[in-house]
C-alpha positions in Angstrom: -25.4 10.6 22.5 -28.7 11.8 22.8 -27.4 15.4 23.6 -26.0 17.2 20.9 -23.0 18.4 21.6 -22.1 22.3 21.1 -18.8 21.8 18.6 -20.6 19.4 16.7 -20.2 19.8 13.2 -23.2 19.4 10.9 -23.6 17.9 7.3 -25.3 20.5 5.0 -28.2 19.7 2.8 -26.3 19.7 -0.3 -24.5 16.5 1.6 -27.1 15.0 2.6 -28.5 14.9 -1.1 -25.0 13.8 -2.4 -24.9 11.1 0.2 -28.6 10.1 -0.7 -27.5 10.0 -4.1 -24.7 8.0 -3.8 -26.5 5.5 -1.3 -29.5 4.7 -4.2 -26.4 4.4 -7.3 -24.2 1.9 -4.9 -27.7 0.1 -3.9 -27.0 1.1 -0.4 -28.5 -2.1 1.7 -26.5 -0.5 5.1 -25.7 3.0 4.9 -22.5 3.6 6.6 -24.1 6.1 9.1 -24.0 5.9 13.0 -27.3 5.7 14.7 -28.1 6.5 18.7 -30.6 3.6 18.8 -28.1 0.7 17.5 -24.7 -0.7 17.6 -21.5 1.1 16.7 -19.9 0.2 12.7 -16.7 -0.3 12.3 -14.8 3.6 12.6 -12.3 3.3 9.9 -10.2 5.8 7.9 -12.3 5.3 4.8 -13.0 8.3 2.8 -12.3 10.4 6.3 -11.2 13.4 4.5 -14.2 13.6 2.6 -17.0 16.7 3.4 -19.5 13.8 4.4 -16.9 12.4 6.7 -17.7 8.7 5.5 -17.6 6.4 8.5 -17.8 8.7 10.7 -21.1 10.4 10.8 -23.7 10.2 13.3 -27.5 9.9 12.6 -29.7 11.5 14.9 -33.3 11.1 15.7 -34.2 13.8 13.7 -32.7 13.0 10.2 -29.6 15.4 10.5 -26.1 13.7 10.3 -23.7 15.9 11.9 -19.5 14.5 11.9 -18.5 12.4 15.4 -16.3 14.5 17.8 -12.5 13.2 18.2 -13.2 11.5 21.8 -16.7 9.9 20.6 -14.3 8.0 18.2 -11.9 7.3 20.2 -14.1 5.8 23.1 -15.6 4.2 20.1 -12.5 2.4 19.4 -12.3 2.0 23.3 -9.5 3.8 23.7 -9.4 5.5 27.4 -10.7 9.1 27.9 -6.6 10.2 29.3 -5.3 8.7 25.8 -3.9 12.3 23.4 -4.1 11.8 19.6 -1.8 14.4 17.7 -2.1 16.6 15.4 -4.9 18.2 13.0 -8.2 16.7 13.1 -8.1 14.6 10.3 -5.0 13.0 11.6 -6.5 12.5 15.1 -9.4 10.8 13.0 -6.6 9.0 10.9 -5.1 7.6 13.8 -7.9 6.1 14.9 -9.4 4.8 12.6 -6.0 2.6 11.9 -5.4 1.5 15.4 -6.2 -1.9 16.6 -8.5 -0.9 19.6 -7.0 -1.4 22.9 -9.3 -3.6 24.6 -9.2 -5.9 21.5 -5.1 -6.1 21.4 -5.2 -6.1 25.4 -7.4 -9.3 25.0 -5.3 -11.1 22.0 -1.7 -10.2 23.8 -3.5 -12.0 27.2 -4.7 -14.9 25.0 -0.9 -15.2 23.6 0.2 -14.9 27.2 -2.0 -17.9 27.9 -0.7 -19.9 24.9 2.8 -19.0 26.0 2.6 -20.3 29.8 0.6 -23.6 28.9 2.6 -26.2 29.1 3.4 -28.9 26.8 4.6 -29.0 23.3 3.6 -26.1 20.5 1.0 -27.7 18.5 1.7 -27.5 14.3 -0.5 -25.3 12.0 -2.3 -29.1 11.4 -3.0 -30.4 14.6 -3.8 -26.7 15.8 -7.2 -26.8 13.3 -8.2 -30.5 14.3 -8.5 -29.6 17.7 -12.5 -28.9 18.7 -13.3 -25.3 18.7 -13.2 -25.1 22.9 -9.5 -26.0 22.9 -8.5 -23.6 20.4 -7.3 -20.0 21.9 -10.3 -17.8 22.5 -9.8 -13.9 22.2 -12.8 -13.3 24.3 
């Protein structure tokens, strides 16, 4: 992340000034930027088509915000570096910000897998949430 890549895509002043206005009138406590030094947000579809490219805008160390590049948010999202998203850019960004990430659906279909080769009698919606926290199904 520290180099900048060549197609990047930059935010202009006058959208850095409408996203610093916007920030101070929503009393911004965590602005929705991306920043090298910390964890990943959430990458959603919020506001995608938007010029300031909300949710998906990168921070760097020298106060520019430029727009993340398709396979940033997809890896992101941890979707593998093979995986093809269609279409226009928007929609690639559409498509994933709506996706379940892969490792996460990989680990709840495993943990349902589990559940489903235990044996013993299903457990009701009741007696499921009395159980102690260690004997419910984990996802990680």
């Amino acid at each position: 992340m520290y180099t900048i890549p060549p197609e990047s895509k930059f935010l202009t002043s006058a959208q850095d000034i409408y996203i610093a206005k916007y920030e101070k009138a929503s009393e911004c406590i965590n602005p929705r930027d991306l920043y090298t030094d910390k964890p990943a947000r959430t990458l959603t579809c919020r506001n995608l088509a938007a010029a300031t490219g909300d949710m998906q805008r990168i921070k760097l160390q020298d106060g520019r915000r430029r727009r993340l590049l398709i396979r940033e948010a997809a890896r992101l999202q941890s979707f593998p570096d093979w995986f093809k998203f269609s279409g226009n850019e928007t929609s690639q960004f559409y498509q994933i910000g709506n996706a379940v990430p892969p490792l996460l659906a990989y680990q709840l279909a495993q943990s349902v897998k589990k559940c489903y080769k235990t044996p013993g009698k299903l457990l009701s919606l009741n007696e499921y949430k009395s159980l102690p926290v260690n004997q419910k199904i984990a996802l990680f």
